[in-house]
VOFIPA-553675 format. One line per field, with one value per atom (N, C-alpha, C, CB): atom name; x negated, y negated, z. Coordinates in steps of 0.05 Angstrom, whole numbers, plus 5000, padded with zeros to 4 digits. Glycine has a CB too. Example, Ala and Ser with C-alpha at 12.3 -4.5 7.8 and 13.67 -1.06 7.14 Angstrom:
BEGIN
site [N_CA_C_CB_N_CA_C_CB]
xx [4736_4754_4736_4774_4743_4727_4742_4718]
yy [5114_5090_5066_5089_5045_5021_4999_5012]
zz [5156_5156_5156_5181_5142_5143_5157_5114]
//
This chain:
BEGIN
site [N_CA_C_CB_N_CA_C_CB_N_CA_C_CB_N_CA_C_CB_N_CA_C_CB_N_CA_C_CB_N_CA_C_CB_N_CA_C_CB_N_CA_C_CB_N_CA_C_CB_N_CA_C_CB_N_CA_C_CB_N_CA_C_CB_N_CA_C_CB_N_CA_C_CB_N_CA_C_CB_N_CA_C_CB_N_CA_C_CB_N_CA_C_CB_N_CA_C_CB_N_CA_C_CB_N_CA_C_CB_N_CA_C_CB_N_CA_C_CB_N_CA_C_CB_N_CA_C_CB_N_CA_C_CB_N_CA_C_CB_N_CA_C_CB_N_CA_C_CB_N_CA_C_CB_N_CA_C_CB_N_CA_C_CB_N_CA_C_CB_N_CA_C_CB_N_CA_C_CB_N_CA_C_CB_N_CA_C_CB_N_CA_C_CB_N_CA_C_CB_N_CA_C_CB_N_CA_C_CB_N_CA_C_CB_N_CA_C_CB_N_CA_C_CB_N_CA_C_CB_N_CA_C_CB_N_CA_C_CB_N_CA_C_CB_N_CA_C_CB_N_CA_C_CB_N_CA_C_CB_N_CA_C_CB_N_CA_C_CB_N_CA_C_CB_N_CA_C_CB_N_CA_C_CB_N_CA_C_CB_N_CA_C_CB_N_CA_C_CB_N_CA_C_CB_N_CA_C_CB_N_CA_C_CB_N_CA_C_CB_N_CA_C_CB_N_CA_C_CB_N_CA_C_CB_N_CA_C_CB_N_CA_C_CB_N_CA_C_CB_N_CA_C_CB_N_CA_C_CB_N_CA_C_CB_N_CA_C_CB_N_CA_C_CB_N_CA_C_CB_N_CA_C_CB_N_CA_C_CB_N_CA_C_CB_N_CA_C_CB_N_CA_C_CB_N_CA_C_CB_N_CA_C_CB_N_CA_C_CB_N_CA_C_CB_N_CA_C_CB_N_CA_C_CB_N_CA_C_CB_N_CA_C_CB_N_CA_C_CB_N_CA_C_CB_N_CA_C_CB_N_CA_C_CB_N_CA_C_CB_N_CA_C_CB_N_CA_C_CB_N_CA_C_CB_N_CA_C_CB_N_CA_C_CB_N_CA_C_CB_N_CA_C_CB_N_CA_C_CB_N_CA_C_CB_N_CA_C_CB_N_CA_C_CB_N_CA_C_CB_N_CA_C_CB_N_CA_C_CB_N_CA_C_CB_N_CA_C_CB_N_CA_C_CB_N_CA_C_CB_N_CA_C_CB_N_CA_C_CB_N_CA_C_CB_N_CA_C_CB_N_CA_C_CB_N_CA_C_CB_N_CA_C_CB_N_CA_C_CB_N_CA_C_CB_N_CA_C_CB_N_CA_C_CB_N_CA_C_CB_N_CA_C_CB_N_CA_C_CB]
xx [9459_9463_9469_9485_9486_9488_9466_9498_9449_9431_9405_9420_9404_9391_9402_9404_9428_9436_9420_9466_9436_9425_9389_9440_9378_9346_9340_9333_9354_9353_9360_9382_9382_9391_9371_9432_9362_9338_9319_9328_9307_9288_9285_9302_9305_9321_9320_9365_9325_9328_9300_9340_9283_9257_9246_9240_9246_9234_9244_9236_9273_9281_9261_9316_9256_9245_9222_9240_9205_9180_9173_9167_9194_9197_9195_9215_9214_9219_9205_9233_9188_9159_9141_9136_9140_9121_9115_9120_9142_9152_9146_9179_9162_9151_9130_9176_9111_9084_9071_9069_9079_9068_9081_9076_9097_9112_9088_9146_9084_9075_9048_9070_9039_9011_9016_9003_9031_9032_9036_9061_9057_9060_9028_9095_9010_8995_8969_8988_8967_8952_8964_8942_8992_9008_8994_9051_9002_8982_8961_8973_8941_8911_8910_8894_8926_8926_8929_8955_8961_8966_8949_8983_8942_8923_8896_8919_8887_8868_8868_8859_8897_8913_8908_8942_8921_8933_8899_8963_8877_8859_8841_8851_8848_8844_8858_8850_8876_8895_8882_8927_8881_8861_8836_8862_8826_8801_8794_8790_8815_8835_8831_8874_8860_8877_8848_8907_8827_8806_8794_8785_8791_8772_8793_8758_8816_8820_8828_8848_8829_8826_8807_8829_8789_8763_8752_8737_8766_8753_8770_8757_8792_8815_8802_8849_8796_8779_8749_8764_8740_8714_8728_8691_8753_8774_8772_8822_8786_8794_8770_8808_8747_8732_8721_8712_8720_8713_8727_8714_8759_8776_8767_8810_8770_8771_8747_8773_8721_8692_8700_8665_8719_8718_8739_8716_8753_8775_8764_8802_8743_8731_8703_8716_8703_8681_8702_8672_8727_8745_8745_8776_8755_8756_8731_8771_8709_8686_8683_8673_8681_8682_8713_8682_8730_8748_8734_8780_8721_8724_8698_8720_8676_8662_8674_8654_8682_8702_8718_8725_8733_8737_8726_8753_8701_8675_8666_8658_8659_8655_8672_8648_8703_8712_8720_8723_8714_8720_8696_8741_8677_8647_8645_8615_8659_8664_8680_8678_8704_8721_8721_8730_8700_8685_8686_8648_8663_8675_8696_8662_8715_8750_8753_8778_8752_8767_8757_8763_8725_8722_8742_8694_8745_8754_8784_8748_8803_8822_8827_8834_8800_8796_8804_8747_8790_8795_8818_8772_8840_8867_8884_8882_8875_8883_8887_8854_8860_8858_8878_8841_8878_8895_8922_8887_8925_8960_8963_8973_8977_8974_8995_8972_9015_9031_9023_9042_8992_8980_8959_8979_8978_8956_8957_8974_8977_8970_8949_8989_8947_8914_8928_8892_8912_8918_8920_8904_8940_8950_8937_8971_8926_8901_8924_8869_8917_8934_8920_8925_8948_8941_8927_8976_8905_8896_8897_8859_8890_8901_8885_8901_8862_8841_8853_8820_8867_8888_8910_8903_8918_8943_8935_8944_8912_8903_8890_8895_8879_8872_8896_8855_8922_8950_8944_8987_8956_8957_8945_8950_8921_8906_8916_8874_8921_8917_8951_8905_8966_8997_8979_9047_8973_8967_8954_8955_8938_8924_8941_8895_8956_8965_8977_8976_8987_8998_9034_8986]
yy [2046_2058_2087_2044_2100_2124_2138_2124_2122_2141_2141_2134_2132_2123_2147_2087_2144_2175_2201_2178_2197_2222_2228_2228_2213_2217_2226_2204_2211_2215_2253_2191_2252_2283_2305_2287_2294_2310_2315_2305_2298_2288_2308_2256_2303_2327_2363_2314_2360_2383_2403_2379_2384_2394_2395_2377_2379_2382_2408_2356_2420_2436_2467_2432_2462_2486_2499_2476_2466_2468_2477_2436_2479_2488_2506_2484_2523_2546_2561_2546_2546_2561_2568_2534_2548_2549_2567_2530_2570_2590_2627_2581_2623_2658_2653_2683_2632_2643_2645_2630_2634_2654_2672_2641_2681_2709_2728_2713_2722_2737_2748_2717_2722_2721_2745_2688_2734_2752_2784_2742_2793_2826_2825_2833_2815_2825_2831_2803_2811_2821_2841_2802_2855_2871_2898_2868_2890_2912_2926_2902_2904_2909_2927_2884_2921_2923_2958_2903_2967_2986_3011_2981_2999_3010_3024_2995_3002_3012_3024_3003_3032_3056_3072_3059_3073_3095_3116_3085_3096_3111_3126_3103_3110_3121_3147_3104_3146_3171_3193_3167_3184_3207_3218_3207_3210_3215_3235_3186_3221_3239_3272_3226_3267_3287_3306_3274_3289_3309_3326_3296_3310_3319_3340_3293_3342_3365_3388_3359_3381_3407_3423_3405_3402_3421_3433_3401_3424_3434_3460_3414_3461_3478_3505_3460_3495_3517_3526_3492_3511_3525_3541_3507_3522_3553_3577_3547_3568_3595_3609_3593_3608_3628_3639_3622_3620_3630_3648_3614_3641_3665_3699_3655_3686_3717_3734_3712_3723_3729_3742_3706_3727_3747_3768_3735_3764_3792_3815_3784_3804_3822_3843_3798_3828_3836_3853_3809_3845_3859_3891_3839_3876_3906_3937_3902_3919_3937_3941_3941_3933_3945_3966_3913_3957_3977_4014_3964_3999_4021_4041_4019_4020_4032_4054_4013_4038_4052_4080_4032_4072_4102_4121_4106_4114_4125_4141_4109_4122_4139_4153_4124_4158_4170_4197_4158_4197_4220_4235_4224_4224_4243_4251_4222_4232_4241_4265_4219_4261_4282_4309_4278_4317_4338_4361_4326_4346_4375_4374_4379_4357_4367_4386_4335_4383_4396_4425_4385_4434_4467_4478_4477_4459_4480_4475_4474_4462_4460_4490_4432_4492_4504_4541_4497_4540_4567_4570_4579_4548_4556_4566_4530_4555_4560_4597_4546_4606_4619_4646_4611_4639_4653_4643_4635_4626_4620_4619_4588_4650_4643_4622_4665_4602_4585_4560_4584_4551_4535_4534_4524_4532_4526_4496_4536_4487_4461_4449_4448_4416_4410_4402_4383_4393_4376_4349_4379_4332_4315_4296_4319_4276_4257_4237_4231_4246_4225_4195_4237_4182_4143_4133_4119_4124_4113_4078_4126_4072_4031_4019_4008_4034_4027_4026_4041_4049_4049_4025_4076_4020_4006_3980_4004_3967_3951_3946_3949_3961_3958_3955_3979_3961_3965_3940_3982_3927_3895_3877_3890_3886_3868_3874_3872_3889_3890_3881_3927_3879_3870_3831_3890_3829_3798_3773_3796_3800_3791_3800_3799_3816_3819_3802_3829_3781_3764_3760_3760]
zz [8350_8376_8374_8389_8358_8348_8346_8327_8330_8323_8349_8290_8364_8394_8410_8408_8420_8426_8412_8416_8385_8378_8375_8351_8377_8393_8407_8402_8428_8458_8463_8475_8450_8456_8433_8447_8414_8407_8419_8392_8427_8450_8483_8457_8490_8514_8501_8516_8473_8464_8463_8439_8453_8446_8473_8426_8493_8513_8536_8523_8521_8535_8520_8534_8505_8480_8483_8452_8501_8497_8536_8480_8548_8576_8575_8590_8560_8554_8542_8546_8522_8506_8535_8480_8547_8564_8587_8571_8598_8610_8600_8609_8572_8568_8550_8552_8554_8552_8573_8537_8601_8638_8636_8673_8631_8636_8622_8619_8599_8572_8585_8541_8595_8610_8633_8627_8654_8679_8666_8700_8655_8642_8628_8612_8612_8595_8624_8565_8651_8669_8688_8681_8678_8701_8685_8704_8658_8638_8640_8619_8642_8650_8671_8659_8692_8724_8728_8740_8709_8708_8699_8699_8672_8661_8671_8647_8688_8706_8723_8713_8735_8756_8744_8764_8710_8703_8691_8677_8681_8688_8710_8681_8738_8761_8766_8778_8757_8763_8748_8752_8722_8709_8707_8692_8726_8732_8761_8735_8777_8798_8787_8796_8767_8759_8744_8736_8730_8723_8744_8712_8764_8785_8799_8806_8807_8824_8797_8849_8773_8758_8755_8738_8760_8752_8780_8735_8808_8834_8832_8863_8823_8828_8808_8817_8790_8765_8790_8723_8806_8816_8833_8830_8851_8878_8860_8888_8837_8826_8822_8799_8810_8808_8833_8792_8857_8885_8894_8903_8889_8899_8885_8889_8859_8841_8844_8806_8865_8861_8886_8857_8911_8932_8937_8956_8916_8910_8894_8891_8876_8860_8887_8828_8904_8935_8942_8963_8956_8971_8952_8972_8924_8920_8915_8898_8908_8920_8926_8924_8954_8985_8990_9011_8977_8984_8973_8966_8937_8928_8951_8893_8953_8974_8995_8987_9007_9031_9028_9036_9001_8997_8987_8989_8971_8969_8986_8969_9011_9042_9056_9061_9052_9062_9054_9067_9016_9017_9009_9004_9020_9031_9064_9026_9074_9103_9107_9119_9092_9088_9085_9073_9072_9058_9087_9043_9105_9131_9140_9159_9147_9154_9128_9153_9100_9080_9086_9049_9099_9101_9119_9111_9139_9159_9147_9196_9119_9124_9106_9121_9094_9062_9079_9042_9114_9120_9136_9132_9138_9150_9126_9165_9103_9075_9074_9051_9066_9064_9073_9067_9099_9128_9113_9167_9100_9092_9063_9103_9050_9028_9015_9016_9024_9021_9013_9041_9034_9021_9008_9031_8978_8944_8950_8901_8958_8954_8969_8958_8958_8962_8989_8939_9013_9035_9038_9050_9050_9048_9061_9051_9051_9076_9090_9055_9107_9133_9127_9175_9132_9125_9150_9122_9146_9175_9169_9184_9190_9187_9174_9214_9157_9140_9120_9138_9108_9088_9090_9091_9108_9123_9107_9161_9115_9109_9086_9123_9074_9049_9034_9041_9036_9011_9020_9012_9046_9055_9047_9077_9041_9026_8996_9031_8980_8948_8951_8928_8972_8957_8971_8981_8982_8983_8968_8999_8940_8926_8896_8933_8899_8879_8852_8888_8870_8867_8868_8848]
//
């Protein structure tokens, strides 16, 4: 009879073991498809994360292609102005003359072309 018990409670024992095997082998299962699952985020993500680097590398050269315009046209601009300039500077060349005080060169008044052009190079400056 003793030893009938102690069967019985082996019996109970192993069947508790083999519950328990069974158990964290669905667990084992479920995390190794939480795995997969993630994994396949975590490549989505990087494919993501490729793609706005490399759009962000095309902004960037778009930007720098129309700052590198801006400033052409700036240099243009002042190109043309100080060829425009040229007849204000005679007649400033014969108040000169009349004043021997002014050696110095003449001072070009800021117009909103100027205004705007600093505006622009502190906006791009960075």
């Amino acid at each position: 009879m003793a030893s009938d018990k102690e069967l019985v409670r082996l019996e109970e024992y192993i069947e508790r073991l083999l519950a328990g095997y069974s158990k964290l082998k669905k667990e084992k299962q479920d995390i190794e498809l939480r795995l997969g699952e993630l994994q396949a985020e975590n490549d989505k993500y990087k494919q993501e994360l490729d793609s706005v680097d490399s759009e962000r590398g095309v902004m960037r050269e778009r930007v720098n292609s129309l700052i590198g315009q801006i400033e052409q046209w700036e240099t243009e601009v002042e190109g043309e102005e100080s060829d425009d300039g040229s007849s204000g500077e005679d007649a400033k060349e014969e108040d000169s003359e009349e004043d021997p005080e002014a050696d110095e060169p003449p001072v070009k008044k800021k117009t909103k072309a100027d205004k705007g052009a600093k505006a622009q190079k502190n906006l791009f400056s960075g």
